[in-house]
One Martini backbone bead per residue (centre of mass of N, CA, C, O) as a GRO file, in nm:
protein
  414
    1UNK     BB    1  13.718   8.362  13.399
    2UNK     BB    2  13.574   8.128  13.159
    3UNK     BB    3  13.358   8.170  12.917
    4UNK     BB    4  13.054   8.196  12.673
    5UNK     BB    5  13.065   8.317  12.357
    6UNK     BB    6  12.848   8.400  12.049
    7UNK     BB    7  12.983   8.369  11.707
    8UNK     BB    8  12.764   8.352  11.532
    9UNK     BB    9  12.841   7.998  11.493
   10UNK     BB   10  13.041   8.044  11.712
   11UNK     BB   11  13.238   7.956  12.042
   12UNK     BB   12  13.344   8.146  12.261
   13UNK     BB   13  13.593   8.258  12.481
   14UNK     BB   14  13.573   8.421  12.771
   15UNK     BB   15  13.575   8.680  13.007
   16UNK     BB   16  13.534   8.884  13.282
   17UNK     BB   17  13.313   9.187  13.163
   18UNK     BB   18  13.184   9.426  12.992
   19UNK     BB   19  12.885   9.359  12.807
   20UNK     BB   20  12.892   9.556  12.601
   21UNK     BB   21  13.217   9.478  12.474
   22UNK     BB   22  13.046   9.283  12.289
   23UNK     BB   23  13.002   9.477  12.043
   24UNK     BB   24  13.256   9.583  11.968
   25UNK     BB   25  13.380   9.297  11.888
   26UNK     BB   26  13.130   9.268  11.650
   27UNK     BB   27  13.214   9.501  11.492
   28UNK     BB   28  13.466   9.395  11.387
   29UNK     BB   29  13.312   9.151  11.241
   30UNK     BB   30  13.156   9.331  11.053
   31UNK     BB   31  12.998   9.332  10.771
   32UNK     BB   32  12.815   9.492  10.502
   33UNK     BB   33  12.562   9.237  10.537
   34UNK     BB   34  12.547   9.153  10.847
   35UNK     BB   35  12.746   8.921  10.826
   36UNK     BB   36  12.934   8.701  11.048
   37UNK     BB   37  13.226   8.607  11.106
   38UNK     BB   38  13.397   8.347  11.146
   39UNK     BB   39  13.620   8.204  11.433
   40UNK     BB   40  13.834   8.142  11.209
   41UNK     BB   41  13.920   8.435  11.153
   42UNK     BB   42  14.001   8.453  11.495
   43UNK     BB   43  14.271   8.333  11.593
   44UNK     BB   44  14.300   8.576  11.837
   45UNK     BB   45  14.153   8.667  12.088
   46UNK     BB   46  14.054   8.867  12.289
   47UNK     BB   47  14.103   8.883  12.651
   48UNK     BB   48  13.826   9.108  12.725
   49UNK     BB   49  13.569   8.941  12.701
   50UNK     BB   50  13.296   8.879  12.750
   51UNK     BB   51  13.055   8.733  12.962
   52UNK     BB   52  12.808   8.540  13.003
   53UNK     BB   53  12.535   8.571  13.156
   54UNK     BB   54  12.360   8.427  13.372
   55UNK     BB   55  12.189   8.120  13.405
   56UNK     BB   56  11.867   7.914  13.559
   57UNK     BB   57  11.828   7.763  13.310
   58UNK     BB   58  11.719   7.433  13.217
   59UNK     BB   59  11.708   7.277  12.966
   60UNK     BB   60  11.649   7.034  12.794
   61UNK     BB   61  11.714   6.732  12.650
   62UNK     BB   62  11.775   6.643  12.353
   63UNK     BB   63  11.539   6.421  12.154
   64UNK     BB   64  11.581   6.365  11.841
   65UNK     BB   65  11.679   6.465  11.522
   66UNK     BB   66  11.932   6.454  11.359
   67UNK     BB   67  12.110   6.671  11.165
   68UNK     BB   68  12.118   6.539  10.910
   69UNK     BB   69  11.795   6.480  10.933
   70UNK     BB   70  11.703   6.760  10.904
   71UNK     BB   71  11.903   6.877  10.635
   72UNK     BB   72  11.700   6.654  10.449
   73UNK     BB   73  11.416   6.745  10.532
   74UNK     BB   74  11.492   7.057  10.419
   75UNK     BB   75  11.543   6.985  10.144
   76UNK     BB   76  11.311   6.810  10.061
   77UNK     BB   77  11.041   7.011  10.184
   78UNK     BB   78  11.149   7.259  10.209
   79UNK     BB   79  11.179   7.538  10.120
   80UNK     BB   80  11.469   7.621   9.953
   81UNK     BB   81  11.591   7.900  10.028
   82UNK     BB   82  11.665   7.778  10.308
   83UNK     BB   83  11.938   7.659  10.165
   84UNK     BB   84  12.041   7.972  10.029
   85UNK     BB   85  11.966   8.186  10.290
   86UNK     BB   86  12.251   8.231  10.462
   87UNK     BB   87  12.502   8.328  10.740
   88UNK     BB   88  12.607   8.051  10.713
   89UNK     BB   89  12.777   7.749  10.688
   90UNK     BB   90  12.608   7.680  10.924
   91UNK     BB   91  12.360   7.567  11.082
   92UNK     BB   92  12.151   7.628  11.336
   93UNK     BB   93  12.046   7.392  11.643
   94UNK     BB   94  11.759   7.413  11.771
   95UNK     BB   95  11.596   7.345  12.099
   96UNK     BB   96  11.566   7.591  12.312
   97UNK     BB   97  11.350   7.917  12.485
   98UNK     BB   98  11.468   8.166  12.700
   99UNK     BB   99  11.405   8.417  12.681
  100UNK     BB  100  11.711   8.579  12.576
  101UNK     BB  101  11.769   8.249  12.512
  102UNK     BB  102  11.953   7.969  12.344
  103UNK     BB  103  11.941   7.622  12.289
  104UNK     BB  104  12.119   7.379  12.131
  105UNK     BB  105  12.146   7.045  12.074
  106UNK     BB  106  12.436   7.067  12.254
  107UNK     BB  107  12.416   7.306  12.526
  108UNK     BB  108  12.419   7.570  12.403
  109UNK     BB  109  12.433   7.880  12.414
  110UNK     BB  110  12.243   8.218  12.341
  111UNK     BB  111  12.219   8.539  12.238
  112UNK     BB  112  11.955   8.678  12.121
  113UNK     BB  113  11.950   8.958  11.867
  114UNK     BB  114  11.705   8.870  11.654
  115UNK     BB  115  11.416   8.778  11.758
  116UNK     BB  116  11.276   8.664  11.495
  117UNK     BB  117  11.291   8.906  11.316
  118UNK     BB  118  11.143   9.100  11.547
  119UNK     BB  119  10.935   8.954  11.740
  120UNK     BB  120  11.074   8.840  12.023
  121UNK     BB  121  11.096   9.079  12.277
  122UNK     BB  122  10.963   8.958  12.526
  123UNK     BB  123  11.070   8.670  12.472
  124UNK     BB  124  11.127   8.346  12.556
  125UNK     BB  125  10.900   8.163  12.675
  126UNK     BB  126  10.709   8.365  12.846
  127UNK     BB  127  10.563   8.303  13.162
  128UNK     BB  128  10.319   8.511  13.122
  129UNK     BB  129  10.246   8.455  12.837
  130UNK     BB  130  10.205   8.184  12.836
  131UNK     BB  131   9.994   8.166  13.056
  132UNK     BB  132   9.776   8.339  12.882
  133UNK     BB  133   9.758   8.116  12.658
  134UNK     BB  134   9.665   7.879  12.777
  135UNK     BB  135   9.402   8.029  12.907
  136UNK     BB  136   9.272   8.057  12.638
  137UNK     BB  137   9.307   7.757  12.492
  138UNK     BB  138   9.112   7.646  12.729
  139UNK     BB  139   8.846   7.828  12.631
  140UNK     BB  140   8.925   7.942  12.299
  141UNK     BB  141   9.100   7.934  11.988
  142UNK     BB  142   8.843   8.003  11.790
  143UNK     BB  143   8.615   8.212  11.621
  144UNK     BB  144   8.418   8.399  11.436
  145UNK     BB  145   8.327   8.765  11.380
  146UNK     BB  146   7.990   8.719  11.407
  147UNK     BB  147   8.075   8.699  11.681
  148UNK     BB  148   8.071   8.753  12.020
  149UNK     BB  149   8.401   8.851  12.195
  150UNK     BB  150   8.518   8.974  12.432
  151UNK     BB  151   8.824   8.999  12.427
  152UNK     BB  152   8.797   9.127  12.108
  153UNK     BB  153   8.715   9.406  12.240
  154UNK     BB  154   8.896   9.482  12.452
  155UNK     BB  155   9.156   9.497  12.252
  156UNK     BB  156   9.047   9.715  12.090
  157UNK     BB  157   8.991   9.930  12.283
  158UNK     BB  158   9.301   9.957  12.381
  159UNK     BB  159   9.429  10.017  12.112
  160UNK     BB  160   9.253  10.288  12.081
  161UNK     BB  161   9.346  10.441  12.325
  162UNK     BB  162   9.646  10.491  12.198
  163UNK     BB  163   9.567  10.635  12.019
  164UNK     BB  164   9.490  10.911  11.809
  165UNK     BB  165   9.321  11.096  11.676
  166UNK     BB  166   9.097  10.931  11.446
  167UNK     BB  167   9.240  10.636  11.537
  168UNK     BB  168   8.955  10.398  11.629
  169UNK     BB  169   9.001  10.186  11.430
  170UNK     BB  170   9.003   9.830  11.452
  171UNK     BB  171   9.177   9.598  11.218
  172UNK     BB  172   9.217   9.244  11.199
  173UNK     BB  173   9.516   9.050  11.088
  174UNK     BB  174   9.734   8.810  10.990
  175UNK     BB  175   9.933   9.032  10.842
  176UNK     BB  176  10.124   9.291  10.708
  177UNK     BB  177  10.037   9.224  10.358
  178UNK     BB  178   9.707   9.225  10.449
  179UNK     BB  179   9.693   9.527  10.556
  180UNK     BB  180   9.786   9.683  10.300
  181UNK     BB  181   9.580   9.568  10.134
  182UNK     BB  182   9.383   9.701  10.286
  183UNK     BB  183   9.452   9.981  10.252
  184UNK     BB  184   9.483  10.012   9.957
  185UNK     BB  185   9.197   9.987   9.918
  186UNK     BB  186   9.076  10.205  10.115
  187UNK     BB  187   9.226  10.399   9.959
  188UNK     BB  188   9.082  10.372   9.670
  189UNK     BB  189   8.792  10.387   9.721
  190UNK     BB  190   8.783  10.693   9.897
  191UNK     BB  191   8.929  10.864   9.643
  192UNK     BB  192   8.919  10.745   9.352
  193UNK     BB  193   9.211  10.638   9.342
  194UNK     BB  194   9.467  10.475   9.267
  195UNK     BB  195   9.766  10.591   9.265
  196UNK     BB  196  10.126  10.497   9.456
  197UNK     BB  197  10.335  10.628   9.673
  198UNK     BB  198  10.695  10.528   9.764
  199UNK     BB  199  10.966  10.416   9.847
  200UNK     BB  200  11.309  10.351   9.861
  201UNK     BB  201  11.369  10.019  10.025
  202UNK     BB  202  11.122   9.919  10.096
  203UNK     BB  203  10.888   9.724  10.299
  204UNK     BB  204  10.480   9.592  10.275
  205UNK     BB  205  10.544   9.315  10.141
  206UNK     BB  206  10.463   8.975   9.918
  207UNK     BB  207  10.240   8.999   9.774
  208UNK     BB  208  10.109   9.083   9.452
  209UNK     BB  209  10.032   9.392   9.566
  210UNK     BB  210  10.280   9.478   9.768
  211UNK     BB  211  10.488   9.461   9.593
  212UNK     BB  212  10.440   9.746   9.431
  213UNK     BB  213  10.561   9.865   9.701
  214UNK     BB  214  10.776   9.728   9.713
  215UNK     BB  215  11.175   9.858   9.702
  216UNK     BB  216  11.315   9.558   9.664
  217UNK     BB  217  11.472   9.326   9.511
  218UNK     BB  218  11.456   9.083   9.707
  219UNK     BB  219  11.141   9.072   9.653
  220UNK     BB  220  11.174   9.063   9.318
  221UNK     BB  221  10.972   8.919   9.066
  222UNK     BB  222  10.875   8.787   8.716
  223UNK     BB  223  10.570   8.942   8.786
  224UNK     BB  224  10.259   9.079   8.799
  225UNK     BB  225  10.278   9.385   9.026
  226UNK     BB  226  10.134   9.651   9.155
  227UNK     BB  227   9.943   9.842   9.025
  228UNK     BB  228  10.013  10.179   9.046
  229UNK     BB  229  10.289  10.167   9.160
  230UNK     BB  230  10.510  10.390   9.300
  231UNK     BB  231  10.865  10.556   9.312
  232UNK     BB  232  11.094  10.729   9.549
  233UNK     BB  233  11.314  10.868   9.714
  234UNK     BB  234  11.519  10.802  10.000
  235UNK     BB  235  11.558  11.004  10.256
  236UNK     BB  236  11.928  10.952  10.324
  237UNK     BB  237  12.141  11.121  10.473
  238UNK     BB  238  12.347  10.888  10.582
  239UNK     BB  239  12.356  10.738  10.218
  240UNK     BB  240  12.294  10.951  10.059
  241UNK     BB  241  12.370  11.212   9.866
  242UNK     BB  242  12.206  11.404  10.090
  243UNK     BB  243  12.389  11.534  10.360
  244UNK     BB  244  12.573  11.344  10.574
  245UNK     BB  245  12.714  11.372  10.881
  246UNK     BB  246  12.600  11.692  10.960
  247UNK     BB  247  12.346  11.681  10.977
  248UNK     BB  248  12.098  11.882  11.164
  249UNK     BB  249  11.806  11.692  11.041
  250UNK     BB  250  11.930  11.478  11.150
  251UNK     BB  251  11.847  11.170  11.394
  252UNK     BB  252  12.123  11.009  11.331
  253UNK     BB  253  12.290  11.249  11.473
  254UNK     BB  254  12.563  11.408  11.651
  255UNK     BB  255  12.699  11.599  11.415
  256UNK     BB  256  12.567  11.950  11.405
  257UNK     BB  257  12.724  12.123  11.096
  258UNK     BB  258  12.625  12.259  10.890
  259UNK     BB  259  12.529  12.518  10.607
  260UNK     BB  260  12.257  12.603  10.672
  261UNK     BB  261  12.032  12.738  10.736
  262UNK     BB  262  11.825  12.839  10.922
  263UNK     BB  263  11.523  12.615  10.899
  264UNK     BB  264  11.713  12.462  10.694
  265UNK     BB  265  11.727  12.200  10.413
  266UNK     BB  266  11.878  12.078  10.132
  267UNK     BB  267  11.825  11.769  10.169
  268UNK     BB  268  11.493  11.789  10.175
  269UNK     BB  269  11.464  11.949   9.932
  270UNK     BB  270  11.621  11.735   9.736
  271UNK     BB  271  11.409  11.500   9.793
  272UNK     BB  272  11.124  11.627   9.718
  273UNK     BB  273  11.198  11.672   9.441
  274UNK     BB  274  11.174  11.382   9.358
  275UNK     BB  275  10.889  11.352   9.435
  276UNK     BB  276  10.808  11.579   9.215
  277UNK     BB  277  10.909  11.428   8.972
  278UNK     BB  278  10.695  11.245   8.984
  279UNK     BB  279  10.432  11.388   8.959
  280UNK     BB  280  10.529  11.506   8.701
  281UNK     BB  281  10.609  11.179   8.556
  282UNK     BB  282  10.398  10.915   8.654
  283UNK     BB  283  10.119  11.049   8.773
  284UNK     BB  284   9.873  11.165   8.815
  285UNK     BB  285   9.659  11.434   8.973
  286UNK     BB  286   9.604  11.240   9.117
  287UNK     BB  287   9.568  10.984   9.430
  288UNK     BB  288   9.544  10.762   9.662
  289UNK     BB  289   9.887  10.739   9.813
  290UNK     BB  290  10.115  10.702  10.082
  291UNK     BB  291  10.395  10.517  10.162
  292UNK     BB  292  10.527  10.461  10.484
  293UNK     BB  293  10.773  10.463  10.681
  294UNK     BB  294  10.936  10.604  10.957
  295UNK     BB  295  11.138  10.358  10.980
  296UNK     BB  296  11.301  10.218  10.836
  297UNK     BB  297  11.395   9.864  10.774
  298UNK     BB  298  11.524   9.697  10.562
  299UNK     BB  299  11.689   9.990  10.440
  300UNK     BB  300  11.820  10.039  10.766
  301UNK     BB  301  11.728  10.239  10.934
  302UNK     BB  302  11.558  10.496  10.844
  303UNK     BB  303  11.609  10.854  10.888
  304UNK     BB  304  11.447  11.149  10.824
  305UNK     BB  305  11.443  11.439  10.795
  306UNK     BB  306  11.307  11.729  10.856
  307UNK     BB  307  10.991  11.762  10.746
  308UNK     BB  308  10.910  11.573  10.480
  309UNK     BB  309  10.655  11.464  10.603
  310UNK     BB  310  10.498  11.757  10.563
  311UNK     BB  311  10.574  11.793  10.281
  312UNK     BB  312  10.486  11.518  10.164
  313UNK     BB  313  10.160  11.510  10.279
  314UNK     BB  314  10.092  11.825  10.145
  315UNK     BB  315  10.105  11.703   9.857
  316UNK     BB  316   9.934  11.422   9.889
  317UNK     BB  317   9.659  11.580   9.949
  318UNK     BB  318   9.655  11.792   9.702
  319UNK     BB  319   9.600  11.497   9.538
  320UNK     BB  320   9.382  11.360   9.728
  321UNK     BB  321   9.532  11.175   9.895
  322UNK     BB  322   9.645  10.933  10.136
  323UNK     BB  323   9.833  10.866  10.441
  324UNK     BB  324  10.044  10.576  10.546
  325UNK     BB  325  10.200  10.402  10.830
  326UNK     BB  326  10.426  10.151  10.826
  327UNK     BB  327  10.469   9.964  11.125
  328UNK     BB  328  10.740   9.781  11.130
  329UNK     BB  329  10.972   9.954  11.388
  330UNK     BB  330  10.699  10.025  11.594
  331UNK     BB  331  10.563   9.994  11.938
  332UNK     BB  332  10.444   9.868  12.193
  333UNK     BB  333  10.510   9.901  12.503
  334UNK     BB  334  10.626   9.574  12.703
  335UNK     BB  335  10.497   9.642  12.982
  336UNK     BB  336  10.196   9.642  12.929
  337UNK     BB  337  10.220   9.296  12.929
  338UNK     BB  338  10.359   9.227  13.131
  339UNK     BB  339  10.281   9.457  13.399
  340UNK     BB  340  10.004   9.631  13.342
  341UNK     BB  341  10.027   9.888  13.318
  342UNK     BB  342   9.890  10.259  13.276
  343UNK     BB  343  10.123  10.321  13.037
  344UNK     BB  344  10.146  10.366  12.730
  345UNK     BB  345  10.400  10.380  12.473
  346UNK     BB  346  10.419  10.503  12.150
  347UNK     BB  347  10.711  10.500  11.948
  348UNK     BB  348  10.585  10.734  11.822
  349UNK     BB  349  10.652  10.878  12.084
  350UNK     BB  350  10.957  10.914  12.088
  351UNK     BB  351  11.011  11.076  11.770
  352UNK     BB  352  10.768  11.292  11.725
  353UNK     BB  353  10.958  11.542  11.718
  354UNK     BB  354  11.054  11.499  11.429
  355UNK     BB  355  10.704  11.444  11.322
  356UNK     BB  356  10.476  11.628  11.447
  357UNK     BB  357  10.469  11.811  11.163
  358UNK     BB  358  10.282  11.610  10.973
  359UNK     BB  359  10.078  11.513  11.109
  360UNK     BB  360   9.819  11.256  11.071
  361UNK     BB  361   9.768  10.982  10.997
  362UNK     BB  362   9.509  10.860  10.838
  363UNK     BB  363   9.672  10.556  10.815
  364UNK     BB  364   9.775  10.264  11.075
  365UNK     BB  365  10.034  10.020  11.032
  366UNK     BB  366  10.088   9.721  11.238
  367UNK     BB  367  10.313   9.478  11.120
  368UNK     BB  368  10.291   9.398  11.423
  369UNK     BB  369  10.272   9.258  11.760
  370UNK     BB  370  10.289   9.467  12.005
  371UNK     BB  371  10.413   9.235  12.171
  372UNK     BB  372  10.610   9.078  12.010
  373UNK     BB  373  10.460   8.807  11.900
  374UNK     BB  374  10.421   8.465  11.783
  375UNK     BB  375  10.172   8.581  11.618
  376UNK     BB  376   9.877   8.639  11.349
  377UNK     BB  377   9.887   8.948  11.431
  378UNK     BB  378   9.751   9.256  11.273
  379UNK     BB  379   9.719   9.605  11.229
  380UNK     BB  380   9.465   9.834  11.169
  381UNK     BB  381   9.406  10.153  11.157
  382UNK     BB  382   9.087  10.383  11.123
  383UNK     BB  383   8.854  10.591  11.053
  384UNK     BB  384   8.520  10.628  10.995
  385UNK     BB  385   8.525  10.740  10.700
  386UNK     BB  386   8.682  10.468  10.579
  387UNK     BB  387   8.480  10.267  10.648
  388UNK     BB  388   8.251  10.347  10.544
  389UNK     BB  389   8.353  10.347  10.235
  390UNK     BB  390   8.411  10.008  10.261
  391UNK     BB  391   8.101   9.929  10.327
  392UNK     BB  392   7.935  10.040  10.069
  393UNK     BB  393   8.106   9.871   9.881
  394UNK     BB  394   8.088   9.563  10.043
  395UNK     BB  395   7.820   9.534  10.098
  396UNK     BB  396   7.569   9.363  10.074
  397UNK     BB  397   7.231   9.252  10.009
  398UNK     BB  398   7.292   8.978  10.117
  399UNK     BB  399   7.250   8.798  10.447
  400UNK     BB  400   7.385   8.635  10.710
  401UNK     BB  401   7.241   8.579  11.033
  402UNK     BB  402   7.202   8.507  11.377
  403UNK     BB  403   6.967   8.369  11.576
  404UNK     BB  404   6.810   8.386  11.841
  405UNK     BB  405   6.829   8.130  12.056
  406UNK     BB  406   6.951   7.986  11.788
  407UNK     BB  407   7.123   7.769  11.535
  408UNK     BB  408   6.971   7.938  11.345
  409UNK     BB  409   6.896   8.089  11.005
  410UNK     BB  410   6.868   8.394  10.837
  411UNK     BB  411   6.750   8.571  10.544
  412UNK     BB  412   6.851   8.894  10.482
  413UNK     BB  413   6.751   9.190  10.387
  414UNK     BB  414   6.926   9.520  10.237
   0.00000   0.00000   0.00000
């Protein structure tokens, strides 16, 4: 029996075999940039594809404008970006999405392994979720953070259960650009230094302040940003000049007998240098923070070497720095939001192992939403320390504030 599997943009047919080898199919025509090669590519497909799994999801029938008028009104209206970078020699035409399936304007199915760029890991309007959301949307839409609202004390306190100490103060944000942007003030505010060090490779943000945070030219424009950021090598033990394939101290190794001593690793070694030769030729003796991703995401998903964090840490704070962590791959287990567990391990606590000696992140940026859901809404965690300090530099002298049982204000001197 024949069914279909969608390889890149086009359809091929498939017969039933187990759903994994779907994967190995994929990784033979996989570019090194990412994208799959088109299925006129391959001739003959072999004969052993799997089957997509059954659906009993009935899509509605699409019934909006053709494809040419969507094509012309996104070249005309639309990033012009969009018409300039894709995977595809032509565009999905998406047309509705349930759970892990998608389905295009001509009622094809398509297995979605890309989740609108790791946000809705939950599935598409998973019917919990979207339940959820309903009961939100009528009963209150959004209202000021003057005002105290149940749900996001809840929120806020639920977040904070799940951290380590002293990460116990949770700031709301629309971005991950924007979460970052505030840490960095908060970094400088703190410590009373500027200059900030990145890895080679990450990505921390678009604003103009987070791009000299990022080291990806695909996100560098000829504009001034980031006064005051610098980078070092990104410790890639396997892609970088030092590890290789058996690296024993790294986390993405299967086989580990490198010729290292007990104990030492001389790739880490030798990334720490480079980090140490920024500190002595880049920036002053003292340091505002250091950002890392614990899991590079855009830079390829990189895992560094063992020890790296350990000593990356205890050198920027010997310099006065505080230690800032953007998990931009790494959340909250969503059995948590789906059915209300009442455990819940947070990723970096499933790769602690690797990272445990590394000590408490200063500050720790959660970049996506927790249940990776398409809504606006980013977290920083951070100590009551370093709010004070950020409270103490924007406190005003004067603000309004709201009076009691009745809709006037009147103006208070602080």
């Amino acid at each position: 029996m024949y069914n279909s599997f969608t390889l890149s943009n086009s359809h091929v047919l498939v017969r039933r075999a187990q759903p994994w080898n779907a994967l190995k199919f994929m990784a033979k025509f996989h570019r090194p940039s990412g994208a799959l090669l088109q299925k006129s590519a391959v001739k003959y497909p072999p004969p052993d594809l799997p089957e997509m799994p059954p659906c009993y999801f009935k899509p509605e029938p699409y019934q909006n404008m053709s494809k040419d008028q969507m094509l012309e009104i996104r070249k005309r209206n639309c990033n012009p970006m969009t018409m300039k970078v894709t995977y595809y020699k032509r565009p999905v035409f998406i047309n509705q999405g349930y759970m892990q399936w998608l389905w295009d304007v001509d009622g094809r199915r398509y297995l979605d392994m890309f989740a609108g760029v790791a946000t809705v890991s939950v599935g598409h309007c998973h019917p919990k979720v979207t339940e959820a959301a309903e009961r939100q949307l009528r009963r209150l839409w959004h209202t000021t953070s003057i005002y105290v609202y149940p749900q996001i004390q809840e929120y806020a306190e639920k977040l904070a259960s799940l951290m380590p100490d002293p990460l116990k103060v949770v700031y709301l944000t629309n971005s991950g650009s924007e979460a970052n942007d505030l840490a960095m003030m908060m970094a400088r505010l703190h410590t009373g230094n500027f200059d900030i060090i990145t890895l080679r490779g990450s990505y921390h943000g678009g604003s103009p302040q987070t791009l000299g945070l990022t080291a990806n030219s695909a996100y560098k424009y000829p504009t001034p940003s980031g006064l005051g950021c610098h980078n070092t090598m990104c410790p890639d033990v396997f892609r970088g000049p030092w590890g290789g394939s058996h690296c024993r101290d790294s986390p993405v190794q299967t086989i580990r007998n490198c010729s290292c001593s007990p104990g030492h690793c001389e790739a880490n070694d030798k990334y720490i240098g480079q980090l140490k030769e920024v500190f002595a030729t880049s920036v002053p003796s003292r340091i505002a923070a250091f950002f890392g991703e614990p899991i590079q995401g855009v830079g390829g998903a990189v895992q560094y070497p063992k020890n790296y964090l350990k000593e990356t840490y205890k050198l920027v704070r010997e310099r006065g720095g505080i230690c800032i962590a953007d998990e931009s791959r790494q959340d909250l287990d969503v059995q948590e939001v789906i059915s209300g567990a009442s455990k819940v391990m947070m990723s970096f606590q499933i790769w602690l192992p690797w990272r445990k000696e590394s000590q408490m992140d200063s500050l720790w940026v959660l970049s996506s939403p927790p249940q990776r859901l398409p809504v606006p809404l980013q977290k920083e965690f951070t100590s009551t320390h370093l709010v004070v300090t950020l409270l103490l530099v924007l406190l005003p002298h004067q603000c309004w504030i709201p009076l009691k049982k009745t809709g006037h204000r009147r103006r208070v001197q602080r």
